[in-house]
N, C-alpha and C positions, 0 to 999 in steps of 0.2 A: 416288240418293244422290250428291252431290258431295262430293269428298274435296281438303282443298287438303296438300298433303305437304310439309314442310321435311324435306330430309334430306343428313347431310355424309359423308360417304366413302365412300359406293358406289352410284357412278351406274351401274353395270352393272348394277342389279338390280330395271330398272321390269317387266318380266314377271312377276318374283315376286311382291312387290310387291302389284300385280294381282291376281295370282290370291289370294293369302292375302285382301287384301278383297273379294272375291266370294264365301270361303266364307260371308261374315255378310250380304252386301248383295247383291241378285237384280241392280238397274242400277245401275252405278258409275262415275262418271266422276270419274278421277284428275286434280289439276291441280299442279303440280310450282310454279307460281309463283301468289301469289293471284292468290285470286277473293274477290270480294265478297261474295258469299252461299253459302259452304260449307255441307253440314252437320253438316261433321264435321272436326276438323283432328289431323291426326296428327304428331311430331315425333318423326323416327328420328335418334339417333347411333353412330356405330362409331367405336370406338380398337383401331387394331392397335396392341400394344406389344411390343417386339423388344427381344433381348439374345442371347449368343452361343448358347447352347442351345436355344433355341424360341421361337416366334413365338406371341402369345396375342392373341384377337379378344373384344371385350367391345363387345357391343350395348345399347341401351336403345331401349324407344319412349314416348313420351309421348303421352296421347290426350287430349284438351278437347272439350267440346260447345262451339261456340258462344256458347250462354249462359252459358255459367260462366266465372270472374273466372277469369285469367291465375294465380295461387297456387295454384287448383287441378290444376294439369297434374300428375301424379304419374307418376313413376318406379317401370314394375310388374316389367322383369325385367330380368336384370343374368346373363350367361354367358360362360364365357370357358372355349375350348379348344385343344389344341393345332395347330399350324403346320406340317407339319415339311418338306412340299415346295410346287412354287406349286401343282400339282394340287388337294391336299389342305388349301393355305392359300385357296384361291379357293371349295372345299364350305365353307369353315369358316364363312369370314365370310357365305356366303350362307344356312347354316344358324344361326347367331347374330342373323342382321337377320330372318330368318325368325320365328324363334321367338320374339323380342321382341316383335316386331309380333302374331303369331298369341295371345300370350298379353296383351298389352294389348289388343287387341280383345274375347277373351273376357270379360276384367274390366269392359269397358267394357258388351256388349251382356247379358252373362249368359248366352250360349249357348256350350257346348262341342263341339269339334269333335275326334270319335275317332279320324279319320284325321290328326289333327295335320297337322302342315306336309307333307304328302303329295297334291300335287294334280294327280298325274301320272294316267295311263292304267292303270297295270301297277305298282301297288305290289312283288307277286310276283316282277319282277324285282329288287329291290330287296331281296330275303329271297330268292331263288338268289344272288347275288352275297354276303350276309353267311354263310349257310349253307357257300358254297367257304372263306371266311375261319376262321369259329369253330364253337363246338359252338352248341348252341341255345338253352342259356341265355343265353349271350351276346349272340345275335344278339336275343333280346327285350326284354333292358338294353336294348342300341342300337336297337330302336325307339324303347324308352318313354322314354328319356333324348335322345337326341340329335333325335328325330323328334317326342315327342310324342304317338306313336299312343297308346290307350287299351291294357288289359291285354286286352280283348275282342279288340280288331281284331288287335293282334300276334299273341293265340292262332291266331286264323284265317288271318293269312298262314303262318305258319309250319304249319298244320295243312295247308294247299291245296299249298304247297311239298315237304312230305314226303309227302304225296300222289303230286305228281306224280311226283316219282321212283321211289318201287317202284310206276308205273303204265308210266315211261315211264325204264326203268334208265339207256340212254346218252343219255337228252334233251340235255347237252352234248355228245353223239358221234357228229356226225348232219351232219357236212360234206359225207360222198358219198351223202346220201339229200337227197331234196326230198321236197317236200307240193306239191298239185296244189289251186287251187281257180277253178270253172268256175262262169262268173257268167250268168246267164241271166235275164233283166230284166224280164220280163212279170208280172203280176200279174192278177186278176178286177179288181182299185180297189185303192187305196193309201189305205195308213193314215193317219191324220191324224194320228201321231206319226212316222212311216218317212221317212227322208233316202235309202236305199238307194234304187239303180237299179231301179225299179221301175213300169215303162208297161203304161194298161190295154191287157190283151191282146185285146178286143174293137175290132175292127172295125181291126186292123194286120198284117193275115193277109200283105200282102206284106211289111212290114216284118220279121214275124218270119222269112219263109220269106228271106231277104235275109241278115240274121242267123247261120241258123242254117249257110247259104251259108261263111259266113265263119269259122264255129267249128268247123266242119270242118276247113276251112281252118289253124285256125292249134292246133286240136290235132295237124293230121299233121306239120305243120311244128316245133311245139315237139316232139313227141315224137321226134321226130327229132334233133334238136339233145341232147336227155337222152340218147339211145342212144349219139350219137358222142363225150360227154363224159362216158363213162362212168359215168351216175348213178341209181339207183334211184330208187324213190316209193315214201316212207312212207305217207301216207296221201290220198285223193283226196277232194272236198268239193264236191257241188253245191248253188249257192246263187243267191240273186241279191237280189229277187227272187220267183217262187216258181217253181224248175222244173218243177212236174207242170202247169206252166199249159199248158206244149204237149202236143201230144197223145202219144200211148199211143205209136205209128208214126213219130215226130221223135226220141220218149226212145232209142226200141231201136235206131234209126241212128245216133245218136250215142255209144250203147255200142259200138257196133260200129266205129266208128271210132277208140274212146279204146283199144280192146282190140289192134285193127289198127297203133295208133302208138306209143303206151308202152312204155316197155321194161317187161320181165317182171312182167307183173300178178299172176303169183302172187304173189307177194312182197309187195304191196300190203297194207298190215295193219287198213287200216279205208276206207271206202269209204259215205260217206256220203251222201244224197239229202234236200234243204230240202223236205217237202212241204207247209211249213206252214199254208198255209190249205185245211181240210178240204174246199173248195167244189171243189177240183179236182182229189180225189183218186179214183179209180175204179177198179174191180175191173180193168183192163186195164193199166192203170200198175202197179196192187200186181203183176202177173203177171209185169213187163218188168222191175219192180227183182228180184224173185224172180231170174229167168232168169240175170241176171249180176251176180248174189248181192251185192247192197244189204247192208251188215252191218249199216244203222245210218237212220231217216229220224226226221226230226222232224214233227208234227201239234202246232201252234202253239192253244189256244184264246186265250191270253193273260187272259181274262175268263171267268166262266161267269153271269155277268149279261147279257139279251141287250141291256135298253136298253145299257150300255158297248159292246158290238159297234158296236148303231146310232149308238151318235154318234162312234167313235173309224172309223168306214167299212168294218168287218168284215162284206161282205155276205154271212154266211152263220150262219147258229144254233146256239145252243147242243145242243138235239140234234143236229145234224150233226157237230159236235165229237165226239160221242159214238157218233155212231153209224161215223164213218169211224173212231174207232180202234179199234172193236170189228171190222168190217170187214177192219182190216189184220192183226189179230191172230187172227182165223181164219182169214187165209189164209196164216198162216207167219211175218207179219216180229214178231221176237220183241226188239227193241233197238228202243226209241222211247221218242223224246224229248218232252215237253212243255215249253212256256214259260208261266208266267205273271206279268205285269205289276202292280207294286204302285204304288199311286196315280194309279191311273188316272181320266178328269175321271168326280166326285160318284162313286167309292166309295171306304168305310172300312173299318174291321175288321167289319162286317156284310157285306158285299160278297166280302172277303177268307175272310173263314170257311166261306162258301156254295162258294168257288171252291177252297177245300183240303177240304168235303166230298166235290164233285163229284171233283176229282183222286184220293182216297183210294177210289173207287170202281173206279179204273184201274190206278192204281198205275204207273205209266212207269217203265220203267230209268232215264231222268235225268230231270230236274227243274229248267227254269234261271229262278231270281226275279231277277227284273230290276227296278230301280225306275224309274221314269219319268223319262224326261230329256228337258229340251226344249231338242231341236235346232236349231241355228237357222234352217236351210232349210223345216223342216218346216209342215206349214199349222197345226197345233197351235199352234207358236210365233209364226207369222203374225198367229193371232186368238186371243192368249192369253186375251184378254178373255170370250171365249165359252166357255171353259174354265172346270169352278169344280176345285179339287181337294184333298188335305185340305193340313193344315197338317205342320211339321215333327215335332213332336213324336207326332201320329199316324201319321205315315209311318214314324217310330222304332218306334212299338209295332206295325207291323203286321210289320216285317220281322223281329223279335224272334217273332211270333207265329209266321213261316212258319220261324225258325232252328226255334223247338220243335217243329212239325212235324215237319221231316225227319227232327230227331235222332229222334223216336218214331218214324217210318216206317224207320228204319234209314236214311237217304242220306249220303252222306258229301261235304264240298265238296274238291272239285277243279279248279274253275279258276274265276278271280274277274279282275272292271274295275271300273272307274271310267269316269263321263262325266263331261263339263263340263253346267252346270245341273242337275245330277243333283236332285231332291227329299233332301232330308232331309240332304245330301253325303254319302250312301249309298253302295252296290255293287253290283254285278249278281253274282252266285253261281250259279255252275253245283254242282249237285249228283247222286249218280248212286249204284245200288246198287254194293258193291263189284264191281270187273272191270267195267263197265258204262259208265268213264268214257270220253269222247269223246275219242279222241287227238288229231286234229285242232285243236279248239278249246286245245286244251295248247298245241299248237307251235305256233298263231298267235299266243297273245297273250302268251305270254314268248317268239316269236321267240328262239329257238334254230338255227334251218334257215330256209334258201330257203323263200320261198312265191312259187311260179310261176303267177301268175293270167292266167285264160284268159277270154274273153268281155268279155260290157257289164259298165262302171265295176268289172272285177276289178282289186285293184291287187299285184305282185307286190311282195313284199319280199326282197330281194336281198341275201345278207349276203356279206362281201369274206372270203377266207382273210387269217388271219394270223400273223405269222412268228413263231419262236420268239423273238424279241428284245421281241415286240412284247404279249406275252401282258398287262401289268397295261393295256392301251389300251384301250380303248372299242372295240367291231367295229364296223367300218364297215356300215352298214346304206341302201340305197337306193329308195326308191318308185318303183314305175312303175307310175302306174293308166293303164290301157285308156280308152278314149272312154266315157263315161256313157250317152249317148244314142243307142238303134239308129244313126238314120240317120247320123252321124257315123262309129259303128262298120266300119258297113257301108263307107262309101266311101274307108277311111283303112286299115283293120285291116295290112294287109300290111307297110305303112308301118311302122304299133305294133310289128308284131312282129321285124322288121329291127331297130331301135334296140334292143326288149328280148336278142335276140340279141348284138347287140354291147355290151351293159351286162353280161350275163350273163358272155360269153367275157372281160372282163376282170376278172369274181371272181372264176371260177373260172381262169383262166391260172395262177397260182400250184400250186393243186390238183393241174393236168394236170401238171406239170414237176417235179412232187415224185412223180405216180405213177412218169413215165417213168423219174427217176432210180434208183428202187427197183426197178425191172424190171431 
């Protein structure tokens, strides 16, 4: 789709922009000055109007086909809110050009969008931040008003938000605790949906053994650095990846060194292990996560159709699926998780239904529906063309199909995303029996705390102390992903972990100087 866009008072807002036409058009190419053969042309205006009391923003957009005569451009929405600092006059105007545009589009394709002008990652932080402000009726006006979400989707942030908190009481009180998560990059084959660090683990025996050289490495090191800066670990998370890709005798020397270098592992409140493809899980692994008490692994079928295995590269079966969680659940691990993927390439609600029969047969403590998103790295989105998958409005009814699952299974949602190309501009939802829910996946994706990433393509996320003056700001938040690629890993890591050290000692510096002064 080419788009040619006239637009007069705010040129700070080609990102958004952007993204609001992408929720209706898959390729879109924006052009700010004509083009000859558009297909679509859109005209945004803003008026800020000011007088001594408050500042008001009044947007419109206007949309035309092409074909249609220049009289036809109509004027669909008309908003205007308050001003009252530049912070909150710079939301305004970008939630007014927003909403203008999102609802002249609507009008124009006939498609609605429930996440309204929401095309971030973490809606949910977005509903912690309203929830500190108001009570909760309020905070769902301010979705549905100012954002646009649907009465459904604000339900469901606000249900995932009050969630998390009698799951996780001081989630905003978590400055002297961190989360640990160890990225391990091997796999049997990669998905043909998967962007994650993920190399077959076949035939790279020195590369891993090189690797795991270096993980060693930089967990005795980082744990060291936790000890001297006096900080606990919430919760730890292996991932990558698939960890059980190495063997039984790699897993239990690496416990044994996270145990050697962390501070106080008891403490530790969930302690997770990614096993997700059944093909490498084995009674000798179940025995090693046992040993140093694994609270929590996931066994991934994503599918219980095996043609979908065979063509999304999942070389292992659907009875394997079933027989490795039966497997792990007689030998004691009583917290597992499943994932399964909704529209995935050529299946529908037939496909779907077969794969919440099979599920209801298990019954997993959590449960995370994910819809299919195409990546852009991914070989999926490489050869989209060899993909068939369903359409939008089917991908609507299947995710609707899997909400009335859970609720009859009893599950309850507890942590929810967004991706970009997502099918349907859907969600991924984690859901889980009560007490069941995954803390970890909480404190990653509303980042609340440090996340200290250890290994291939782990990336840490680093949040800055902030001072009492400073509380209505934005926290500073910093990425530091690790090398993607073993062999890069392997002859850099020391390196990585030097620079994350001294990114870390200048978040927390403030921290340290506020403990000492209290001493």
């Amino acid at each position: 789709m080419k788009i040619e866009v006239s637009r007069t008072g705010f040129e700070e807002l080609t990102t958004e922009i952007l993204h609001i036409h992408r929720l209706f058009f898959e390729e879109t190419e924006i052009s700010y000055t004509s083009i000859e053969e558009a297909d679509l042309r859109i005209k945004l205006e803003l008026e800020v109007l000011e007088n001594e009391d408050e500042g008001l923003a009044r947007a419109s957009a206007l949309v035309r086909d092409t074909e249609l005569p220049d009289e036809e451009w109509t004027a669909v929405n008309e908003r205007m809110m308050g001003l009252n600092d530049l912070a909150g006059r710079k939301t305004a105007i970008r939630r007014a050009v927003c909403t203008s545009l999102l609802q002249a589009l609507q009008q124009m394709t006939g498609l609605t969008q429930p996440w309204g002008i929401l095309t971030g990652v973490r809606p949910t932080k977005l509903m912690h931040n309203l929830l500190q402000k108001h009570d909760r009726e309020t905070c769902l006006q301010l979705l549905k008003e100012q954002h646009l979400v649907s009465d459904e989707k604000a339900d469901l942030l606000v249900e995932v938000a009050e969630r998390q908190l009698k799951v996780i009481p001081d989630l905003f009180h978590l400055d002297r605790e961190v989360s640990v998560y160890i990225g391990i990059p091997f796999c049997p084959t990669k998905c043909a949906y998967c962007t994650f660090p993920a190399y077959d683990i076949r035939g790279n025996n020195g590369s891993v053994h090189s690797f795991l050289h270096g993980l060693h490495e930089e967990m005795r090191l980082m744990g060291k650095w936790m000890k001297e800066a006096g900080l606990r670990i919430t919760t730890i998370y292996w991932g990558g990846g698939t960890p059980t890709s190495i063997t039984a005798e790699e897993m239990d020397a690496l416990f044994v060194t996270m145990h050697e270098s962390f501070p106080d592992m008891s403490a530790v409140r969930e302690l997770t292990v990614e096993a997700g493809r059944p093909d490498t899980i084995t009674p000798d692994k179940i025995e090693v996560m046992k040993k140093w008490n694994v609270d929590r692994i996931s066994i991934n079928p994503q599918s219980f159709t095996q043609e979908t295995l065979d063509a999304i590269g999942r070389h292992h079966t659907v009875e394997e699926t079933i027989e490795k969680f039966k497997l792990a659940r007689d030998m004691g691990l009583d917290n597992i998780n499943m994932d399964l993927i909704i529209g995935l390439p050529n299946e529908g609600m037939k496909e779907l239904e077969h794969s919440l029969v099979e599920t209801e047969k298990l019954l997993p403590e959590s449960l995370t529906v994910h819809t299919l998103s195409f990546k852009r790295a991914s070989r999926m989105t490489k050869n989209r063309e060899q993909y068939e998958v369903a359409e939008r409005d089917e991908v609507a009814e299947m995710m609707e199909r899997a909400i009335e699952w859970t609720t009859q299974h009893e599950y309850v949602p507890y942590y929810l995303y967004r991706q970009k190309n997502i099918l349907g501009n859907l969600e991924n939802v984690g859901y889980a029996f009560e007490g069941r829910e995954s803390l970890y996946n909480i404190l990653m994706m509303e980042e609340r705390q440090t996340i200290i990433g250890l290994g291939c393509g782990a990336v840490s996320k680093i949040l800055f102390a902030r001072g009492e003056e400073q509380s209505e700001v934005p926290q500073r938040i910093e990425r530091f992903p690790n090398p993607k690629e073993p062999s890069v890993y392997n002859q850099a890591y020391l390196e990585y972990i030097e620079k994350k050290i001294k990114l870390l000692d200048e978040a927390y510096q403030p921290l340290r100087e506020k403990l000492t002064s209290s001493q």
